[in-house]
Backbone as CSV, one residue per row, in Angstrom:
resi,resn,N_x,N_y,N_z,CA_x,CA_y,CA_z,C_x,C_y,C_z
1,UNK,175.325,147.706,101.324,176.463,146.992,101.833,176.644,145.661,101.113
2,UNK,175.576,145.116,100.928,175.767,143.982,99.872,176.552,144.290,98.201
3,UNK,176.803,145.192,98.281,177.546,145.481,96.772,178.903,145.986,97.144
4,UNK,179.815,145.785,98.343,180.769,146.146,98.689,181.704,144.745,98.077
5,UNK,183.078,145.183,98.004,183.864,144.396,97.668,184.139,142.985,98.531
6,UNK,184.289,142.166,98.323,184.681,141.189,99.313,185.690,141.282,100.225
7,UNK,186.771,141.896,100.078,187.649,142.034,100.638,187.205,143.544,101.749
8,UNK,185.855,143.766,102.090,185.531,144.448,103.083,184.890,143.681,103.719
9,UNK,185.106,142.989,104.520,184.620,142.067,105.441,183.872,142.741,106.790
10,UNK,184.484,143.348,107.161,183.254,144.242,108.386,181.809,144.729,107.447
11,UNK,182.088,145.571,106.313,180.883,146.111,105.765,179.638,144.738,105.587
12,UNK,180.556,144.344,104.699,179.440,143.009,104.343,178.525,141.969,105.546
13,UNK,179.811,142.344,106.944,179.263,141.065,107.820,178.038,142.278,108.724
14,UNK,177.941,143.604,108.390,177.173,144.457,108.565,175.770,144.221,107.906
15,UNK,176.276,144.412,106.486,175.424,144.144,106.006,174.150,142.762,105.795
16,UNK,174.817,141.809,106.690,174.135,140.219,106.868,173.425,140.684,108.152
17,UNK,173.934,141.323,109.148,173.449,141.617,110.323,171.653,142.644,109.997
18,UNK,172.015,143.328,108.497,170.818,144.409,108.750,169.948,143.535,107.901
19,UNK,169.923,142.713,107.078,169.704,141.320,106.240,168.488,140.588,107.210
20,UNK,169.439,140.052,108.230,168.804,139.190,109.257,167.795,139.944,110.384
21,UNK,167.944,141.681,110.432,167.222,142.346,111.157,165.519,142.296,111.448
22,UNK,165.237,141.964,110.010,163.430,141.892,109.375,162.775,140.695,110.567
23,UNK,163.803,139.950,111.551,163.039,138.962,112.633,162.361,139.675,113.539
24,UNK,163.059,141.030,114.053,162.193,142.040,114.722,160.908,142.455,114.329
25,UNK,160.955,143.388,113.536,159.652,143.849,113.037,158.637,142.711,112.586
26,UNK,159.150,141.535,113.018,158.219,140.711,112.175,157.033,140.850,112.630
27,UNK,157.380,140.144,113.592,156.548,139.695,114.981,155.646,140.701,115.156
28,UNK,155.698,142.435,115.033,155.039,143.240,115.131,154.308,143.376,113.968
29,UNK,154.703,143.112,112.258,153.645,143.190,111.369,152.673,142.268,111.296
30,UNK,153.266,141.038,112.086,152.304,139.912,111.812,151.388,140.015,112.872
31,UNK,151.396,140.943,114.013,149.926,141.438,114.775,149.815,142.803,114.100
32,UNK,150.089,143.624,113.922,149.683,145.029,112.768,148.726,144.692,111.902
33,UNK,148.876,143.702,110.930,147.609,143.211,109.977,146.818,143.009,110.321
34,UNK,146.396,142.090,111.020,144.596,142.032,111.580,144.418,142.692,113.174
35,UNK,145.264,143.471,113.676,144.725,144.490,114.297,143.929,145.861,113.560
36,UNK,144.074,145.829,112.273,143.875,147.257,111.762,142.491,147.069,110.837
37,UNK,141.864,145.925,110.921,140.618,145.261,110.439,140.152,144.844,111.348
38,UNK,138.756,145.019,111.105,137.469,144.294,112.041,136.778,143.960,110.774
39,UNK,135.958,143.066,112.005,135.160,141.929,111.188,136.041,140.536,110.899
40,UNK,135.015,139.453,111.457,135.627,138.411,111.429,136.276,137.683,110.574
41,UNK,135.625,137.904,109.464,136.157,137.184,108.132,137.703,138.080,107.624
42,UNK,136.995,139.350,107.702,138.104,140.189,107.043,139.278,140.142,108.281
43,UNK,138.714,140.124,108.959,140.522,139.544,109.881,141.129,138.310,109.433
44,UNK,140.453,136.964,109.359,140.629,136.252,109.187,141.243,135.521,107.577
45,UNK,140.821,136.787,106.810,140.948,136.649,105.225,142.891,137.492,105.327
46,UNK,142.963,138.686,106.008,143.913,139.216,105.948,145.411,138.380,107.028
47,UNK,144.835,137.869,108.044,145.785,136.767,108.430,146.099,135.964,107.587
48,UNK,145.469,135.529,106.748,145.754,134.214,106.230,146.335,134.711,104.737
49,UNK,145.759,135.959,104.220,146.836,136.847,103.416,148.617,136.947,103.850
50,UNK,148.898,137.642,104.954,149.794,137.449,105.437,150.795,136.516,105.622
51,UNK,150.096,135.314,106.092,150.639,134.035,105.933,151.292,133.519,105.143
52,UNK,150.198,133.676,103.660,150.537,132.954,102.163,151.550,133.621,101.631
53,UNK,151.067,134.796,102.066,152.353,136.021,101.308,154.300,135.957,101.309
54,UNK,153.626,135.664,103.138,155.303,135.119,103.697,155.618,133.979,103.369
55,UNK,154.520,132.899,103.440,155.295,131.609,102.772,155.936,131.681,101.567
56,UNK,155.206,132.631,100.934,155.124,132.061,98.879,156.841,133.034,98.769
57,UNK,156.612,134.038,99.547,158.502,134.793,100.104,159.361,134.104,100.086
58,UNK,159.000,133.228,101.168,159.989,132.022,101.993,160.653,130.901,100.652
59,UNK,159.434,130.597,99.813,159.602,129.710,98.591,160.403,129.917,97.798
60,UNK,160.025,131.493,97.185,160.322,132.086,95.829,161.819,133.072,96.465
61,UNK,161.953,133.202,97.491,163.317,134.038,97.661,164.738,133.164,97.344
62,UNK,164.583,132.444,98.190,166.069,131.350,97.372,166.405,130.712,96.212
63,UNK,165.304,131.060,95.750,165.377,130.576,94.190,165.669,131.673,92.793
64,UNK,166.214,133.079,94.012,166.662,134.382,93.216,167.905,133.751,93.392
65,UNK,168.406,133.026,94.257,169.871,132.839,94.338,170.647,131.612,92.976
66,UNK,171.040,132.004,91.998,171.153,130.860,90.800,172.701,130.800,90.801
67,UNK,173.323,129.751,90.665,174.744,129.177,90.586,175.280,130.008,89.831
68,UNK,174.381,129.805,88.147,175.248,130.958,87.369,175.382,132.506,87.975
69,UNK,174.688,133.071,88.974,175.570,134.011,89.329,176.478,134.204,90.375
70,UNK,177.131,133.208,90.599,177.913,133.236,91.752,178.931,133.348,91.541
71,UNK,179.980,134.218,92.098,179.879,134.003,93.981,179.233,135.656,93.980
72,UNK,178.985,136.585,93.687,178.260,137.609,93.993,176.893,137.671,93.796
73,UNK,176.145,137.118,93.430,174.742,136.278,92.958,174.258,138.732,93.182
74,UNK,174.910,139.174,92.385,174.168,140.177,91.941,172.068,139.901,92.216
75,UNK,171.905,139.459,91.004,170.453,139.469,90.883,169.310,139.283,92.403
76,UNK,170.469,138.355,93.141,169.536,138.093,94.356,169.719,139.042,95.233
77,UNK,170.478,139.998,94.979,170.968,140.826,96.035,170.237,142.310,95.704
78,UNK,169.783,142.406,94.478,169.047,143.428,94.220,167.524,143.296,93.873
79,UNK,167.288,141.620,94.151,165.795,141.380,94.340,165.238,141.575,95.917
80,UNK,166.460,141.052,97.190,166.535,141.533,98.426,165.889,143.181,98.707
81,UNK,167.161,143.759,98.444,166.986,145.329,98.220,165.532,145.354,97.883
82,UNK,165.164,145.302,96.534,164.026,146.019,96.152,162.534,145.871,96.944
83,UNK,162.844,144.232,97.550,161.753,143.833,98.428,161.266,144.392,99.842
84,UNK,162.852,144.575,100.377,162.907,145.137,101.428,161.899,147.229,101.128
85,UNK,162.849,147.329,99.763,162.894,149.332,100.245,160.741,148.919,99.597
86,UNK,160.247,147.591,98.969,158.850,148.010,98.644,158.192,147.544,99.940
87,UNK,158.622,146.820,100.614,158.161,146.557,102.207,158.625,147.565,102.595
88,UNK,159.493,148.715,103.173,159.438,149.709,103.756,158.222,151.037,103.068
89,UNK,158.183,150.986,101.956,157.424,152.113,101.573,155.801,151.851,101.745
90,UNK,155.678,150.064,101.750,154.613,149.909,101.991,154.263,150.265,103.278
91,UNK,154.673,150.291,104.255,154.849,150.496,105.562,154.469,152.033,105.897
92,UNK,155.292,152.646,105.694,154.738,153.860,105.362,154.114,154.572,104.998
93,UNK,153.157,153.946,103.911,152.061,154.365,102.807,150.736,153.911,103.902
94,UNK,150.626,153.125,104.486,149.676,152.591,105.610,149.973,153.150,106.747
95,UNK,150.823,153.400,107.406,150.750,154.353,108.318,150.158,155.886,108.375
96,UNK,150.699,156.382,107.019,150.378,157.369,106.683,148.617,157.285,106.335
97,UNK,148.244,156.334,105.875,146.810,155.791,105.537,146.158,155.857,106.428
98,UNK,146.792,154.917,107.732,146.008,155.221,109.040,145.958,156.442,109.806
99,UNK,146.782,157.180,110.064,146.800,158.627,110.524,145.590,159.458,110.042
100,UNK,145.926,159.431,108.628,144.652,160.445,108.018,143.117,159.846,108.013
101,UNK,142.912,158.487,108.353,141.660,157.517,108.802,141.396,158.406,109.917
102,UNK,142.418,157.657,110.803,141.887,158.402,112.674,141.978,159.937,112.539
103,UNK,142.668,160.558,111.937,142.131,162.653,111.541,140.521,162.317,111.843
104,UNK,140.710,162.118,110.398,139.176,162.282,109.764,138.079,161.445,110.533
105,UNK,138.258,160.424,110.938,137.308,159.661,112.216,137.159,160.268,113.227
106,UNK,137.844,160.976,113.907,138.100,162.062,115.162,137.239,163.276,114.827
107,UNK,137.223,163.749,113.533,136.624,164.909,113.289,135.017,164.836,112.849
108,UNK,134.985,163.036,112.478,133.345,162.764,112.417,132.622,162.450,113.852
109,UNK,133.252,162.560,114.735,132.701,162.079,115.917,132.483,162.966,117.059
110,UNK,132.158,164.012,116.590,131.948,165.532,117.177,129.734,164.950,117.529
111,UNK,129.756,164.740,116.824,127.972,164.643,116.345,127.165,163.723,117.124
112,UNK,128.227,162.751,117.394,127.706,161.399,118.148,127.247,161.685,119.572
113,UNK,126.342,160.843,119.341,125.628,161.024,121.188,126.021,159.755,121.720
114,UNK,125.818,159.752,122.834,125.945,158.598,123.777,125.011,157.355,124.028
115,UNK,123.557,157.685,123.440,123.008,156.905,123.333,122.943,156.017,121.570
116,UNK,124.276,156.551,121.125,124.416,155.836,119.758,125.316,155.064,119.898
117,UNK,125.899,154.684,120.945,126.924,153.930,121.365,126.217,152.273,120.798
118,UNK,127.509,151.307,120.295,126.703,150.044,119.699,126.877,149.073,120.705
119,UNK,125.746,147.937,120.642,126.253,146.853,121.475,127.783,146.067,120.766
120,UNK,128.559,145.282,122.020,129.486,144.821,121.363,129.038,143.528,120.439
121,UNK,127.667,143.223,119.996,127.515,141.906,119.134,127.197,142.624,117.899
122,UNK,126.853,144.394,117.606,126.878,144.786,116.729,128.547,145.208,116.113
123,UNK,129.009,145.763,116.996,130.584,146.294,116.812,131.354,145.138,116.289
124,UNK,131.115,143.706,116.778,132.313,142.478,116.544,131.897,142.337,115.011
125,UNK,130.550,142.504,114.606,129.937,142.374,113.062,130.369,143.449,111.976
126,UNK,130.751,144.469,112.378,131.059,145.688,111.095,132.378,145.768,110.907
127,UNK,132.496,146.232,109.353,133.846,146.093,109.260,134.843,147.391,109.891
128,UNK,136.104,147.357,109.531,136.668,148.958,110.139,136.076,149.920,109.095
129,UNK,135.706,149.557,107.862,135.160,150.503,106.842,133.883,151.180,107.273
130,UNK,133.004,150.126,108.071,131.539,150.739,108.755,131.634,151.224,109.644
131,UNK,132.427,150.557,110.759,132.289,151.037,112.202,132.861,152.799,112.092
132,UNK,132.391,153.284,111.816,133.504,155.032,112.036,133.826,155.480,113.389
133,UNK,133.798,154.055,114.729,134.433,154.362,115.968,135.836,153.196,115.680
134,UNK,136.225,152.878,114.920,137.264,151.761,114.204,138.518,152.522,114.319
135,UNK,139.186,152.678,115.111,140.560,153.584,115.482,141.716,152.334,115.042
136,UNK,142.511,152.777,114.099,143.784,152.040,113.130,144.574,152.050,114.445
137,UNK,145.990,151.541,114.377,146.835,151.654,115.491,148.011,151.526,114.337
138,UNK,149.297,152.190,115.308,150.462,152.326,114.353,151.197,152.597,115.413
């Protein structure tokens, strides 16, 4: 919708609306990331991943927007796009990541006894890579 003519004014003011949409899901990726890690550091390393990531976004996105291409600033509009459809596929590629984790975690846990159950001062210490009771969420 951003490549519609100007003189389509519903499409385009559509298209600002699906633009401005990413405030929703935010809020949910920014608990998604360090819900899907254990271990303290590595939560704490991947929050703060998150963080930098969105700031250095926040920085470097308006500065796709350059005078010389205006008033359709093309370039920023297909740096948008591309960010967005590699944030959606990323999205997907980890979901799909986690699904086949919890398969295959589900199918190692046939074996386990009950007296292998861990204390929680061992469980808060391993990562989701060790713990193989480490269930992803999506």
């Amino acid at each position: 919708m951003s490549f519609l003519p100007a003189s389509n004014k519903p499409g385009l003011l559509t298209g600002i609306y699906l633009t401005n949409a990413i405030s929703g899901p935010l809020t949910i990726f920014w608990n998604w990331a360090p819900a899907n890690v254990a271990g303290a550091t590595k939560r704490a390393f991947v929050t703060a991943m998150v963080g930098g990531l969105f700031a250095a976004g926040a920085v470097i996105g308006p500065q796709s927007f350059q005078a010389r291409d205006a008033p359709e600033y093309r370039p920023a509009k297909i740096t948008i796009l591309a960010t967005q459809i590699a944030g959606g596929c990323t999205t997907i590629a980890l979901f799909l990541y986690y699904v086949w984790q919890n398969k295959s975690r589900r199918a190692d846990e046939s074996h386990w006894a009950e007296d292998a159950f861990m204390s929680p001062e061992v469980w808060a210490r391993m990562t989701d890579k060790e713990n193989k009771r480490f269930r992803y969420s999506y």
